[in-house]
C-alpha atoms as one frame of an Amber mdcrd trajectory, in Angstrom:
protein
  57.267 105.811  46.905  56.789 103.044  44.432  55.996 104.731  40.795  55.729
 103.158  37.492  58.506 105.763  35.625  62.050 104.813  36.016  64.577 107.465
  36.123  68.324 106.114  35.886  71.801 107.985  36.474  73.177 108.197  32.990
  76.692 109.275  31.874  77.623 111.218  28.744  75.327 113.550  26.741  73.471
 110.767  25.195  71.973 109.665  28.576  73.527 106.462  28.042  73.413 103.166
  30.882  75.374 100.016  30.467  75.719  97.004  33.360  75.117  93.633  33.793
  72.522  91.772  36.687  72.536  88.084  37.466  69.275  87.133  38.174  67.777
  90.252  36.875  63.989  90.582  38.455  62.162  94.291  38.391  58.697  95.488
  38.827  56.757  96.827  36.006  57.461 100.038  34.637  58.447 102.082  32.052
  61.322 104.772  31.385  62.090 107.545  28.361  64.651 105.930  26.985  65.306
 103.353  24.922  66.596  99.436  26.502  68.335  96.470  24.671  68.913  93.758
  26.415  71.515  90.780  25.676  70.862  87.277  27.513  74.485  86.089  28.098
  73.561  83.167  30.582  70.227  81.374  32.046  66.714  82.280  30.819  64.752
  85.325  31.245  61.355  86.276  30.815  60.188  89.441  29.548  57.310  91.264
  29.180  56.146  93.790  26.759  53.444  95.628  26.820  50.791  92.776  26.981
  52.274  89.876  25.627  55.422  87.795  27.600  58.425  86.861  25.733  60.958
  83.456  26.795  64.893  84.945  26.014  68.115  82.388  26.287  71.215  82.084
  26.090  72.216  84.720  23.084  69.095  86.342  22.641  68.724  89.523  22.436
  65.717  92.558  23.159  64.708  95.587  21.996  62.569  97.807  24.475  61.558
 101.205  23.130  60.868 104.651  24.592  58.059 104.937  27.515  57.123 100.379
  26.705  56.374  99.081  30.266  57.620  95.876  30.663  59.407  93.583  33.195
  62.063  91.656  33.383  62.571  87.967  35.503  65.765  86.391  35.288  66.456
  82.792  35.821  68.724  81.876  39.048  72.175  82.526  38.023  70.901  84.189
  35.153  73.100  87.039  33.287  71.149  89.886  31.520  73.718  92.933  29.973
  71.628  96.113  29.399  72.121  99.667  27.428  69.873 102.156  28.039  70.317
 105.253  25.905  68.405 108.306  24.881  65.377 107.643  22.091  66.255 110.515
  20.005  69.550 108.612  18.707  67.491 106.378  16.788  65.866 109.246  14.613
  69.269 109.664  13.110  68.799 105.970  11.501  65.405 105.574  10.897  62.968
 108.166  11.976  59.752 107.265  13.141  60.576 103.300  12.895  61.714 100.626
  14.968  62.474  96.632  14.797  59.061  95.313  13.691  59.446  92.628  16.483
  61.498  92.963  19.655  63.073  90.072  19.695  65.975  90.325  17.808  68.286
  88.438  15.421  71.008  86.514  16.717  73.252  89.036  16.944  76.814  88.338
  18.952  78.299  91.768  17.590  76.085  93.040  20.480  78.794  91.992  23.101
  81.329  93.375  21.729  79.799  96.898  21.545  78.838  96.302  25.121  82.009
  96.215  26.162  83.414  99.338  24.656  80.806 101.326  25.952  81.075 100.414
  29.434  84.968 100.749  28.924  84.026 104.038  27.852  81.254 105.470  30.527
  83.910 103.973  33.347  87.185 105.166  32.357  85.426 108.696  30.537  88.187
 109.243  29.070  88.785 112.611  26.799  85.640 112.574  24.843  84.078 109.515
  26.226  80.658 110.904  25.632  81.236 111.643  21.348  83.037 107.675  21.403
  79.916 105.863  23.247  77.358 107.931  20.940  79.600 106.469  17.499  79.578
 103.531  19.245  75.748 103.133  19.861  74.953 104.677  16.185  77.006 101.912
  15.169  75.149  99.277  16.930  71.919 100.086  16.391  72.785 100.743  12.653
  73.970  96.904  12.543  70.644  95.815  14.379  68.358  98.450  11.627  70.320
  96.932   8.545  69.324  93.071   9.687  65.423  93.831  10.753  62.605  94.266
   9.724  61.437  97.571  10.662  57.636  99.248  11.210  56.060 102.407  11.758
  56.599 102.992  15.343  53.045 104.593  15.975  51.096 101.950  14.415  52.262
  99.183  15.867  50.914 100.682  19.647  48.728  99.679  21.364  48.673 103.132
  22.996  44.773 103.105  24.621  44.975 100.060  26.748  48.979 100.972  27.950
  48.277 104.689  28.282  45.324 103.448  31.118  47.763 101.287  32.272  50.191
 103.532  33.333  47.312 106.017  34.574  46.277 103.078  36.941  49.619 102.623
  38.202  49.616 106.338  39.349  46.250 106.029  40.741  47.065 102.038  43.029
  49.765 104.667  44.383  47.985 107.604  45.462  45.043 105.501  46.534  46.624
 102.212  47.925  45.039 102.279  51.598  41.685 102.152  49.831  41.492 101.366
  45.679  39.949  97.455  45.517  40.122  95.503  42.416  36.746  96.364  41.142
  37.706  99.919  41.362  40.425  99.258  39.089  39.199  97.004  36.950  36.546
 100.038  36.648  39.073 102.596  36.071  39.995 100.327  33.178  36.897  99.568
  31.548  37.370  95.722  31.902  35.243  93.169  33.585  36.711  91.440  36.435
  37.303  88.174  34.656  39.539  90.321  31.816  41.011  92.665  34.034  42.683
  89.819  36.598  44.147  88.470  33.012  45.536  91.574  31.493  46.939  92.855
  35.027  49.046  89.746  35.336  50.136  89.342  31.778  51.330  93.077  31.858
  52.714  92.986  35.853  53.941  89.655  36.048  51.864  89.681  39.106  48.247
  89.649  40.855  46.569  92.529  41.143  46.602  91.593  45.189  50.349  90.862
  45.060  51.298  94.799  43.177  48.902  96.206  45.699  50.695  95.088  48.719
  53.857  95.967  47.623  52.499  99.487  46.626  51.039  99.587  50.452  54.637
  98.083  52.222  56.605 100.674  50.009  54.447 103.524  52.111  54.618 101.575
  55.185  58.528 101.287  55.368  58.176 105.318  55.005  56.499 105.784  57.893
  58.504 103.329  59.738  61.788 104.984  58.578  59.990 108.718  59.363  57.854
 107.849  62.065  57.531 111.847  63.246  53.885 111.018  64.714  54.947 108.248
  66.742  52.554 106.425  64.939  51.653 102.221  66.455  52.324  99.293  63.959
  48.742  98.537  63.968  48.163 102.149  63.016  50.597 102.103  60.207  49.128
  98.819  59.520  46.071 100.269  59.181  47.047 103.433  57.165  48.193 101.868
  54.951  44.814  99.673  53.588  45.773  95.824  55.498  43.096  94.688  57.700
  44.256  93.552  59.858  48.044  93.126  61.895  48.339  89.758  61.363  48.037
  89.856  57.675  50.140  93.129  57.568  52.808  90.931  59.787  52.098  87.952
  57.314  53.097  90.330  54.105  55.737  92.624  56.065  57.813  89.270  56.551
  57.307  88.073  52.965  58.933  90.523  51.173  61.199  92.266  53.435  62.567
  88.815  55.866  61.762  91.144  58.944  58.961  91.881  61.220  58.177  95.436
  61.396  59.480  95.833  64.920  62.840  93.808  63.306  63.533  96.241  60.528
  67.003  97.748  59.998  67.438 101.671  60.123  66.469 103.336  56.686  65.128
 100.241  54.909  64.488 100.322  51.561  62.650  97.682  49.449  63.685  98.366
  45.886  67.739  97.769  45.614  69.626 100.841  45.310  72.598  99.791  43.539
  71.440 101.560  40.338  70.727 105.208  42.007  66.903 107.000  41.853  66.864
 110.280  40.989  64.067 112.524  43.454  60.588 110.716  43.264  61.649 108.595
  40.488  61.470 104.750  40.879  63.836 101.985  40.748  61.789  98.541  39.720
  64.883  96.568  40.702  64.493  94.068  43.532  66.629  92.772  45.833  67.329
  89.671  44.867  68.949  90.759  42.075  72.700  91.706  41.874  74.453  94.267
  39.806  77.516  92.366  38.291  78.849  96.184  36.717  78.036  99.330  35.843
């Protein structure tokens, strides 16, 4: 099932995640560690927490601990990424991080890239003690040239903490929740609720919905043990009718329902989920390494 937490296989004892994606596009979410992101070709658009950020060519990102936030590449687009554990950063600067997440220019970044990948790949003897020098030595570069603030303060935990409440909630009630119930849930009128949803998703309220309700669909299509109809699935799942659920099936997955392949899945699995854990990444993007 779709979920807003993102668990990703890490290497080394650092819990440490380097590749590249062209054309980098992932739902919303939000992970425990920590993400810095290097544009090396196209633009990309991220968002933050509630406010949406336009990267080139050279830019690079902070993203810290348990931030949702998505990521839309450009076509042809090349985003690098490291994802490494939080706690690493409390042996630079405890309890601060870059007062803004977009960065300096900073072309050292590539370079350290590219060692640590060497490293997780080949894992050589100690592989795991060279990528966490290596990361210390990054991040110290990127602490000595910004600006730095106290991590707490500059939260906005109240409105992000129901955020990621709601998420949990479109999931376990997706057949049925409406946007007035979650604008409700959030305390928001309407008006400000359709605004903040797609400045923090990237998307309509409507559109995250009926991915939420295909996700569970494609389950019981895959595990159809009680020989359930399409227009009962269709049903089950909150669309009201087959024609729309036909309309939205095709949209997203290229298939019909009766058309689709054996074991299915919507998010790309070329970066591997761990039990219920979710990855945001979509298919149209492609892993370039890892």
């Amino acid at each position: 099932m779709l979920a807003n937490f993102e668990h990703r296989e890490h290497k080394g004892r650092d819990s440490v995640w380097a590749g590249s994606y062209e054309n980098l596009h992932n739902l919303p979410h939000w992970h425990m560690e920590c993400e810095l992101l290097y544009i090396e070709k196209g633009q990309v658009t991220v968002s933050l927490n509630n406010a949406v950020h336009s990267l080139e060519k050279g830019d690079a990102f902070f993203i810290d601990s348990r931030e949702i936030h998505y990521i839309k590449g450009s076509s042809s687009s090349i985003t690098k990424i490291i994802m490494f554990d939080a706690r690493l950063l409390d042996e630079i600067a405890p309890g601060h991080r870059p007062q803004s997440p977009l960065l300096s220019p900073s072309p050292f970044i590539c370079d350290y890239y590219r060692e640590i990948q060497k490293e997780l790949q080949t894992q050589n003897s100690y592989f795991d003690l060279k990528v966490r020098s290596l990361l210390l030595l990054l991040m110290l570069e990127i602490f000595r040239k910004e600006p730095l603030a106290d991590r707490e303060k500059g939260r906005d935990n109240t409105s992000m903490e129901n955020y990621k409440n709601l998420l949990g909630v479109i999931e376990e009630k997706c057949s049925y929740i409406t946007f007035e119930d979650a604008a409700g849930f959030m305390g928001l009128s309407k008006p400000y609720f359709s605004r903040f949803f797609k400045s923090v998703s990237g998307m309509t309220f409507s559109q995250y919905l009926n991915i939420i309700r295909l996700e569970k669909a494609i389950d019981l299509l895959n595990h159809n043990t009680g020989r359930l109809s399409i227009t009962d699935i269709a049903s089950c799942c909150g669309f009201d009718t087959i024609r729309h659920f036909n309309r939205v099936f095709r949209d997203f997955t290229g298939f019909s329902p009766r058309e689709l392949p054996e074991n299915y899945v919507l998010t790309s699995h070329s970066v591997k989920s761990m039990g219920k854990n979710f990855n945001p990444t979509l298919p149209n993007s492609r892993l370039l390494d890892n």
